[in-house]
BAFI-3210 file (N, C-alpha, C; in Angstrom, 3 decimals, decimal comma, padded with zeros to 6 digits):
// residues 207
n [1|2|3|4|5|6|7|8|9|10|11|12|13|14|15|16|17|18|19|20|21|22|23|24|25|26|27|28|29|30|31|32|33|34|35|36|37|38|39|40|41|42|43|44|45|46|47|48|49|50|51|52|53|54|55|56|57|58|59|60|61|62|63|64|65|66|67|68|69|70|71|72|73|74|75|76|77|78|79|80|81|82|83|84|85|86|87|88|89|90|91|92|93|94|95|96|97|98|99|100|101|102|103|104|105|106|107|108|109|110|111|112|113|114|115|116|117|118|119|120|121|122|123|124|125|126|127|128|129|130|131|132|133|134|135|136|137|138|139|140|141|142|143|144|145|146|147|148|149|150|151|152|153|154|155|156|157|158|159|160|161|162|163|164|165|166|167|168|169|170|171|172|173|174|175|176|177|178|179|180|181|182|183|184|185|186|187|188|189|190|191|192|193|194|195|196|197|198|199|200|201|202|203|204|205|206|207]
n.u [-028,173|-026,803|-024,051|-022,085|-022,373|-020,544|-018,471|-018,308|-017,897|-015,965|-013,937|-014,795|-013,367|-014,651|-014,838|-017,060|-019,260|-018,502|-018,521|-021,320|-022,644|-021,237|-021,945|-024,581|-025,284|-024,268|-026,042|-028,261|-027,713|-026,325|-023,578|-021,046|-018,343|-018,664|-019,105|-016,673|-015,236|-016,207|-017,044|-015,173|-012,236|-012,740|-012,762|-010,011|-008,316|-009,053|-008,164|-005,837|-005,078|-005,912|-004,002|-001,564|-002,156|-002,046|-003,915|-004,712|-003,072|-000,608|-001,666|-004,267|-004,394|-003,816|-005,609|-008,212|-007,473|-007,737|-010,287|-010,999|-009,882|-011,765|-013,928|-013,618|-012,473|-015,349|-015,904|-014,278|-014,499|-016,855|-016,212|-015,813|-013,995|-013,263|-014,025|-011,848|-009,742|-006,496|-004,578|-002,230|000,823|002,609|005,644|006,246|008,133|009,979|013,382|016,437|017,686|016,271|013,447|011,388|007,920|005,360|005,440|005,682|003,328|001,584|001,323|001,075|-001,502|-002,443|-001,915|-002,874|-005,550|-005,528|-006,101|-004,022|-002,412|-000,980|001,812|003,440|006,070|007,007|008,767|012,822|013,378|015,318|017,861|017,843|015,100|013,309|013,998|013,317|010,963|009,235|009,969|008,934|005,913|005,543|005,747|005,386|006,278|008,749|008,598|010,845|011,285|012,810|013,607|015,734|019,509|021,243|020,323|019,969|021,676|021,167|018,672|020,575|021,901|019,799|018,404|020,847|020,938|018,383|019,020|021,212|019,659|018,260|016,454|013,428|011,819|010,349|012,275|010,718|011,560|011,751|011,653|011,880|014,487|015,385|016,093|015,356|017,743|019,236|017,815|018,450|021,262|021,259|020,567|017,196|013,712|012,262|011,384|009,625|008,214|005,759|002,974|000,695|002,282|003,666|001,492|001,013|003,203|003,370|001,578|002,243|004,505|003,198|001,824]
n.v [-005,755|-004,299|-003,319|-005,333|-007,046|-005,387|-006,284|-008,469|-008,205|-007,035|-009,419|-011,320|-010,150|-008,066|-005,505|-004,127|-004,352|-003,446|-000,939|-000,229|-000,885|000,180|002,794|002,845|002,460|005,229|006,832|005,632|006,818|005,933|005,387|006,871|006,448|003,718|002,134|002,343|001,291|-001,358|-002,208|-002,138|-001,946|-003,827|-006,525|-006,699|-007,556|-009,624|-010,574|-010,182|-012,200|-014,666|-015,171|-015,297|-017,764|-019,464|-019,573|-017,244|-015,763|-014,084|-012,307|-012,377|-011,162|-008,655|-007,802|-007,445|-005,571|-003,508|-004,082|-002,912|000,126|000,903|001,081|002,834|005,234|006,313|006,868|008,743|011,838|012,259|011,601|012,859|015,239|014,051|011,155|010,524|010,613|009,863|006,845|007,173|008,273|007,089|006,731|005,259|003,652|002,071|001,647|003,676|002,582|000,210|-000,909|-002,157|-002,780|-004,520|-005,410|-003,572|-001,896|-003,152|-003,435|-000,904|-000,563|-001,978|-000,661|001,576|000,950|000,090|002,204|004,095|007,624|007,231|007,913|007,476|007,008|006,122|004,214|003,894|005,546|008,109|008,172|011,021|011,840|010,660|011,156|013,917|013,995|012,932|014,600|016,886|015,926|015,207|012,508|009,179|006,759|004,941|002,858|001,077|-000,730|-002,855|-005,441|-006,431|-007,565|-005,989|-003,801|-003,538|-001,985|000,788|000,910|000,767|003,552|004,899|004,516|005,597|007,919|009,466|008,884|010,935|012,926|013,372|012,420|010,977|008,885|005,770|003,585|001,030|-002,032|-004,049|-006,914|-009,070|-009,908|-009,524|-009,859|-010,573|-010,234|-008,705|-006,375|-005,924|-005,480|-002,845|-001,268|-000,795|-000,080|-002,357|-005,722|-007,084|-009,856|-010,207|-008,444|-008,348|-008,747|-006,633|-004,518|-004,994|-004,989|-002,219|-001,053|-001,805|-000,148|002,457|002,725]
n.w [003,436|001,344|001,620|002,351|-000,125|-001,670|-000,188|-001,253|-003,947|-004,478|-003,571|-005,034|-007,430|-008,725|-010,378|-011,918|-010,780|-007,739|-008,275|-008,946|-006,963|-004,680|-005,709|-005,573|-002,435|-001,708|-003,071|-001,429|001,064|002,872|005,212|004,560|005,722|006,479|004,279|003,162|005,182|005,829|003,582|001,760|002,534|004,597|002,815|001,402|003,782|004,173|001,683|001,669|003,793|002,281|000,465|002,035|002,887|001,140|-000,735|-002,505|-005,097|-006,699|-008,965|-008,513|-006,320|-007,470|-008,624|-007,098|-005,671|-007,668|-007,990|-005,492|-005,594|-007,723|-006,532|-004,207|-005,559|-006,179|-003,810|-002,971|-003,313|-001,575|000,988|004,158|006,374|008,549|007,723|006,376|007,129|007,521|008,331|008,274|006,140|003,519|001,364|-001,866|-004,043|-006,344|-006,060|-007,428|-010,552|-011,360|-012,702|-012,553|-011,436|-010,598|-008,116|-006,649|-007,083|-006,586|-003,460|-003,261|-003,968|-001,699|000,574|000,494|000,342|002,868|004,267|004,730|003,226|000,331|-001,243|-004,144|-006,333|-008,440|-010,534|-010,406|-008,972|-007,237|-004,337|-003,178|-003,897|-003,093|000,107|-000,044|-000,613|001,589|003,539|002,537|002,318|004,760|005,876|007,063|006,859|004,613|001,821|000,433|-002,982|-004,825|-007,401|-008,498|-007,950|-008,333|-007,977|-005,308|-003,507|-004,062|-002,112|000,321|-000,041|000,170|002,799|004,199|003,360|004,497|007,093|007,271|007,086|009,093|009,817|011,372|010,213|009,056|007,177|005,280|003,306|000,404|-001,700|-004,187|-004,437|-001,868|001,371|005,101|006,473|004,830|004,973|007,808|007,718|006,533|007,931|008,081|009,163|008,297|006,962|004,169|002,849|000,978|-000,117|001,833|004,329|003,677|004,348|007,001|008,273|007,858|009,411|012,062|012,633|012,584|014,630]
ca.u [-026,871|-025,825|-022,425|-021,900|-022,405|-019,360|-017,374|-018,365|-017,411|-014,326|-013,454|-014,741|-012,824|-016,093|-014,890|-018,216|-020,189|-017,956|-018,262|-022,747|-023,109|-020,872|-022,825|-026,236|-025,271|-024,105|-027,189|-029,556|-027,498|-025,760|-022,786|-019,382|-017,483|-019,358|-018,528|-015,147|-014,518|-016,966|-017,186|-013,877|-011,163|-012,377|-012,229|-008,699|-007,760|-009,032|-007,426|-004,332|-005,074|-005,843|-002,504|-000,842|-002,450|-002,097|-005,198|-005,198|-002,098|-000,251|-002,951|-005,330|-004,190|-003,712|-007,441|-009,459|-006,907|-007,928|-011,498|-011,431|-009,537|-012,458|-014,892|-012,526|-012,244|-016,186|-016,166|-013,158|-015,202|-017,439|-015,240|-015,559|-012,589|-012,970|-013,992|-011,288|-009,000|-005,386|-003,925|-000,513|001,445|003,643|005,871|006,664|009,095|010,865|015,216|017,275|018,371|015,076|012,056|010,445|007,066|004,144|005,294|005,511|001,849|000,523|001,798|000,585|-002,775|-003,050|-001,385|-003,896|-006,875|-005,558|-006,418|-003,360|-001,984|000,266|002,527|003,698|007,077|007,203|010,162|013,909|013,861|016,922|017,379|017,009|013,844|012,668|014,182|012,556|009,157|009,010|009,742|007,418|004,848|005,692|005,840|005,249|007,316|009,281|008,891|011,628|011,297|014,000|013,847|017,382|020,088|022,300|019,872|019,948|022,951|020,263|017,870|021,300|021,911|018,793|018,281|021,657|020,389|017,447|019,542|021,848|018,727|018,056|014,656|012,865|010,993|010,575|012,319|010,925|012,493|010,807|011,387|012,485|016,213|015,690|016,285|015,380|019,044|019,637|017,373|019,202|022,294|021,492|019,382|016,397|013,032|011,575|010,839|008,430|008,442|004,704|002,081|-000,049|003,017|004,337|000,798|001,099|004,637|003,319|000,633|002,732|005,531|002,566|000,766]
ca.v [-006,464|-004,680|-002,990|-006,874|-007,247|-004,094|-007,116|-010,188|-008,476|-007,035|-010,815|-011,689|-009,334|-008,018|-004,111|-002,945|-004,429|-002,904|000,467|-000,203|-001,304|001,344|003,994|002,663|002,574|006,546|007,043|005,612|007,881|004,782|006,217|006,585|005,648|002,033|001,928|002,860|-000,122|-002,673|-002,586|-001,899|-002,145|-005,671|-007,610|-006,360|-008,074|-011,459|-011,248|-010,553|-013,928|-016,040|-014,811|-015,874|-019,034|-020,367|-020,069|-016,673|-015,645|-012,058|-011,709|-012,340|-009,725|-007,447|-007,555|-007,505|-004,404|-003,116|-003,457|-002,058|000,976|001,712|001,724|003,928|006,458|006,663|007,112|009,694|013,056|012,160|011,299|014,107|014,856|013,006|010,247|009,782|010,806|008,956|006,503|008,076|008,574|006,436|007,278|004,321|003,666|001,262|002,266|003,710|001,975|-000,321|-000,473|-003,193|-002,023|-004,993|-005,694|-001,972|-001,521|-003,922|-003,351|000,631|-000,261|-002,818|000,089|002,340|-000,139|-000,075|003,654|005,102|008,311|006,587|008,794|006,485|008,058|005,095|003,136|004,609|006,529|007,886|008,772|012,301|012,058|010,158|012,012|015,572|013,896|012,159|015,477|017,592|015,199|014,173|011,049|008,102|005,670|004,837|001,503|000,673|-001,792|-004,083|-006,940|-006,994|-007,500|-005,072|-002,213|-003,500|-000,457|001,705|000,549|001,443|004,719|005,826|004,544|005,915|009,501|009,509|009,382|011,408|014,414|013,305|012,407|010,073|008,386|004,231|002,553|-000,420|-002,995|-005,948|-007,270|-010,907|-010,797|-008,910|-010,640|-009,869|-010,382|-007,506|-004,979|-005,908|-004,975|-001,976|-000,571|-000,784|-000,554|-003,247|-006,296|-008,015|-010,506|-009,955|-007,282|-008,441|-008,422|-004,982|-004,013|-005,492|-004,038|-000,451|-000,477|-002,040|000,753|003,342|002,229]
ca.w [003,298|000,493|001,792|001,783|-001,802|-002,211|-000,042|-001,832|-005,034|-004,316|-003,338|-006,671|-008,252|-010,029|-010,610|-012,361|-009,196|-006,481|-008,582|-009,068|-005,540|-004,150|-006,200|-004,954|-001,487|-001,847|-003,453|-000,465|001,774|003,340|006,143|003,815|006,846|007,043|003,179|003,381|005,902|005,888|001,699|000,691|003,649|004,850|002,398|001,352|004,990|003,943|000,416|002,245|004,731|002,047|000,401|003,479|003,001|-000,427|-001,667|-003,469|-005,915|-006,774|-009,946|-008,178|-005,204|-007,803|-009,412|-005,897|-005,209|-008,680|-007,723|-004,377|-006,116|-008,307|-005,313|-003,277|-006,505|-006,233|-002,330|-002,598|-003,283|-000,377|001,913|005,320|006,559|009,502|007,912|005,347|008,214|006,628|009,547|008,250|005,158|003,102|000,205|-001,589|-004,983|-006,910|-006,220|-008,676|-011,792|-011,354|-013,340|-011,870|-010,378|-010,261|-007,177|-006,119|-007,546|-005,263|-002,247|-003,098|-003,567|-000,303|001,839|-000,093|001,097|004,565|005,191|004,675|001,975|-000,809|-002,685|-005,157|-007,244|-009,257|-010,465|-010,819|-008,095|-006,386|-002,892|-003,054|-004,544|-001,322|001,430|-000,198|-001,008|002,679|004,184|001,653|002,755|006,626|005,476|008,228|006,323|002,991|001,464|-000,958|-003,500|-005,967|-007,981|-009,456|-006,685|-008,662|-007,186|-003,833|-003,236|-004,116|-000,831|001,321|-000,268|000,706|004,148|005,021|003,310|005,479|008,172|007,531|006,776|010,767|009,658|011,923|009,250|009,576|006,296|004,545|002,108|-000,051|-003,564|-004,690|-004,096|-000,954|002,533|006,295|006,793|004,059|005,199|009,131|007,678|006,035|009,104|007,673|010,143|008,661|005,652|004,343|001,812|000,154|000,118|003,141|004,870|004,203|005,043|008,543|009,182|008,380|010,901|013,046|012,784|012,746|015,514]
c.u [-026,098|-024,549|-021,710|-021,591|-021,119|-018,394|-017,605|-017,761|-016,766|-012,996|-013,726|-014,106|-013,658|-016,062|-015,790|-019,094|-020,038|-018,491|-019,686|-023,118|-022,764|-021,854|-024,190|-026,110|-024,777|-025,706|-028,285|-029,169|-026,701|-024,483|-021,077|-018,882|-017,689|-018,795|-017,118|-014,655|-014,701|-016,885|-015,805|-012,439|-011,295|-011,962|-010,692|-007,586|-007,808|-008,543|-005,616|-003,961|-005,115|-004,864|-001,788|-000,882|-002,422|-003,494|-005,535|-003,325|-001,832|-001,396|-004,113|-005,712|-004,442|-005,376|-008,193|-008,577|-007,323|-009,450|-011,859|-011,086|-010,802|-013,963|-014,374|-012,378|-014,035|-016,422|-015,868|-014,046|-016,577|-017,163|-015,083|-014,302|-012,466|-013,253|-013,037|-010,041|-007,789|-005,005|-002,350|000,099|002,729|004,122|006,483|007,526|009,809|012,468|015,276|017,665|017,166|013,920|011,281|009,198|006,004|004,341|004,900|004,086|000,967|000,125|001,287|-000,946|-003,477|-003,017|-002,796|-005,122|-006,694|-005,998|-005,469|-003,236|-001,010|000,269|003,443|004,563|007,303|008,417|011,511|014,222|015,014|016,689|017,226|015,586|012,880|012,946|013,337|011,323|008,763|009,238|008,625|006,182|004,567|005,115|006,076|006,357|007,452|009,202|009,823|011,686|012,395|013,838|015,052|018,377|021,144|021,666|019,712|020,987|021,934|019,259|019,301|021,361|020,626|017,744|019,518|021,148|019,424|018,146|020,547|020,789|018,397|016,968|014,707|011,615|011,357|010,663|012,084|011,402|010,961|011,494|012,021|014,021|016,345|015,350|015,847|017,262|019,730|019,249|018,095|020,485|022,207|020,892|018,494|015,542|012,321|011,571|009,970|008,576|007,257|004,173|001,501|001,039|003,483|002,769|000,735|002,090|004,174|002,475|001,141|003,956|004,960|002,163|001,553]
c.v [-005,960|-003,964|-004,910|-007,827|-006,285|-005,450|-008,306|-009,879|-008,230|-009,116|-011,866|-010,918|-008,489|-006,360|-003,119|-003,237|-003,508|-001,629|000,656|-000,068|000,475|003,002|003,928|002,614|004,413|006,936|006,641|006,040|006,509|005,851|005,838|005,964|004,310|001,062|001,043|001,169|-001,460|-003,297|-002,684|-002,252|-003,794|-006,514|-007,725|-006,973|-009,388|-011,899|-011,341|-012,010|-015,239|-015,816|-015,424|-017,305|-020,031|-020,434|-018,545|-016,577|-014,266|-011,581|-011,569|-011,094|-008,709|-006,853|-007,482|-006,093|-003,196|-002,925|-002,788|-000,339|001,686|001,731|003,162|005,129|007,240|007,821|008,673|010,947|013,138|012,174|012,438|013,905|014,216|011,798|009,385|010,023|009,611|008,419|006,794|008,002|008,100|006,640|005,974|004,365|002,743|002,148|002,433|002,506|000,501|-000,241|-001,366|-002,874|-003,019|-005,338|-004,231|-001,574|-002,083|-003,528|-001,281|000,318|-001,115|-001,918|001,286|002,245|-000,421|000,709|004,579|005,586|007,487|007,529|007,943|007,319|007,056|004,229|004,302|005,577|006,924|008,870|009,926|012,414|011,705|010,442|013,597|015,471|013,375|013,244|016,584|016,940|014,861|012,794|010,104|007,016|005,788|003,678|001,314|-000,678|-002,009|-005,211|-007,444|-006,396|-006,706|-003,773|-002,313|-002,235|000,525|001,954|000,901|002,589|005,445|005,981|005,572|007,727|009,875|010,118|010,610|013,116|014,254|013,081|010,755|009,074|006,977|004,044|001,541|-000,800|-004,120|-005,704|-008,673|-011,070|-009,861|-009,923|-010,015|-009,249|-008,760|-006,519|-004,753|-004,968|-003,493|-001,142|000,063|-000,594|-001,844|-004,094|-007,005|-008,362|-010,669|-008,706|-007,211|-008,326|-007,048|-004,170|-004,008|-004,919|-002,434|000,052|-000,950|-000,465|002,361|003,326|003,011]
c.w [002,081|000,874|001,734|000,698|-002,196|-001,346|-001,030|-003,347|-005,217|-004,143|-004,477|-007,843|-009,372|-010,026|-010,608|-011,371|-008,270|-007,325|-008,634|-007,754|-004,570|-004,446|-005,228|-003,654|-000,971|-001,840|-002,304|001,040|003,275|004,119|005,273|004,496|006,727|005,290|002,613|004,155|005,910|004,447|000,987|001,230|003,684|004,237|001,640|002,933|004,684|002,453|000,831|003,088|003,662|001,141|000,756|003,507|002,177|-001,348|-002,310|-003,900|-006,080|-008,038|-009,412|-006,803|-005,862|-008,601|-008,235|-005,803|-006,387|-008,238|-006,567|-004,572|-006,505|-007,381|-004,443|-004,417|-006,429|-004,909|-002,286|-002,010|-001,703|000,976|002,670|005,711|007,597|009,075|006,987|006,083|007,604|008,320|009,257|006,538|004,462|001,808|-000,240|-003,107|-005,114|-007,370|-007,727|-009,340|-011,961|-011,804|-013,428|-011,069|-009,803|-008,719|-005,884|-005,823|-006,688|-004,100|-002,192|-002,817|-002,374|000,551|001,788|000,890|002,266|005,085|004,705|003,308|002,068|-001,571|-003,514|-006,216|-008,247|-009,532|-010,921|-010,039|-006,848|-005,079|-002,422|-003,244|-003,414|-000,310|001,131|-000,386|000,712|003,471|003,479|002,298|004,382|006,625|006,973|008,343|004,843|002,910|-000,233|-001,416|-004,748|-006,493|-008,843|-008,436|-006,845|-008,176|-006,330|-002,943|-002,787|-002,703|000,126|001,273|000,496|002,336|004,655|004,817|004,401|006,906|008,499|007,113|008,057|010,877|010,216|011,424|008,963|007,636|005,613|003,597|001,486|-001,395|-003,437|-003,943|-002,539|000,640|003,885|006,642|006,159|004,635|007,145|008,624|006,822|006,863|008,888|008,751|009,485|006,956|005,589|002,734|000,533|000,697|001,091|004,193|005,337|004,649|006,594|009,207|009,175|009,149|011,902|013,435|012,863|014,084|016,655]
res [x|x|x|x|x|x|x|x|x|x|x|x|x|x|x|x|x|x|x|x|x|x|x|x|x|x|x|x|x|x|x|x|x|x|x|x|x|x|x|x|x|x|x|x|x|x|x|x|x|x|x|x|x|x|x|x|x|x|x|x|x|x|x|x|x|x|x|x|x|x|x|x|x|x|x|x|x|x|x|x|x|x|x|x|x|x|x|x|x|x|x|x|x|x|x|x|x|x|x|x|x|x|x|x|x|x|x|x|x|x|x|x|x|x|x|x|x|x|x|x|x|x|x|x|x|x|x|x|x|x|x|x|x|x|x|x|x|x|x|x|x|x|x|x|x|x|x|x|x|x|x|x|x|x|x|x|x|x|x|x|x|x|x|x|x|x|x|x|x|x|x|x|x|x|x|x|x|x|x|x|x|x|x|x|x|x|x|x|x|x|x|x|x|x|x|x|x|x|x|x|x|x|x|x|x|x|x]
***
């Protein structure tokens, strides 16, 4: 049971566990793959549910995402290529004139913990920077993030760039002052108002 113990302590947020356990299950030649999903993936599904549900908090998202990180940094180098196989590729960034990121940070390392590559440009980024990294990359999707409604511009600018590079690459939105209604009118593919959320929309828009 112990890949079990790599979930129970990710869900305890217990870093140097997930990173002992993880080791020792390497070490007795345990199947990465089973690791990878059962130890480190799952319970990143039920911190997102009880999210959803009121009973965990964004610190507390962000420390189970913190410890599933430093399991997943152990795994990495192991990782065959079929079995680290990415379910697609998301570039994600806090808009121009914005330097707001914890929410950014999150929502990187849940998408992270879903499977998929995160290229992560950080905060301030302007829409060139995300139409040339999303084709550099063949990027799946963009998730743009804002928390000051004076850089909400910024999230149009760079949907409309997108389009106008003819790139078929699915848009997301989120941050505090950001609305479904907003990302409708700016023809966005998609919002989501927390992290478990925008995880759910990008396998939905992958899928």
């Amino acid at each position: 049971m112990s890949i079990q113990d790599i979930y129970n302590a990710v869900l305890a947020f217990d870093e140097a566990t997930v990173k002992a356990k993880t080791q020792e299950e390497l070490d007795a030649g345990t199947d990465v793959g089973s690791i990878l999903n059962d130890g480190l993936i799952s319970p990143m599904d039920e911190v997102g549910e009880r999210f959803s549900a009121g009973d965990l908090f964004v610190p507390e998202m962000l420390v189970a995402a913190q410890a599933m990180k430093a399991g997943l940094k152990i795994l990495k180098p192991h990782l065959a290529e079929g079995q680290s196989q990415s379910k697609g590729t998301v570039i994600i960034g806090t808009v121009k004139g914005d330097l707001h990121d914890i929410g950014k940070n999150l929502v990187s390392m849940m998408v992270e913990g879903a499977g998929f590559e995160v290229v992560d440009l950080g905060v301030d980024v302007d829409s060139e920077t995300f139409v040339k990294t999303a084709a550099e990359k063949n990027a799946d999707v963009i998730a743009l993030s804002a928390l000051l409604t004076t850089t909400m511009p910024s999230m149009e600018t760079t949907v409309r760039a997108l389009k106008e590079a003819g790139m078929t690459i699915k848009a997301i939105v989120g941050g505090a002052p950001v609305t479904q209604a907003f990302s409708d009118q700016i023809g966005a593919d998609g919002y989501s108002a927390d992290a478990p959320g925008a995880v759910k929309l990008i396998k939905e828009l992958v899928a």
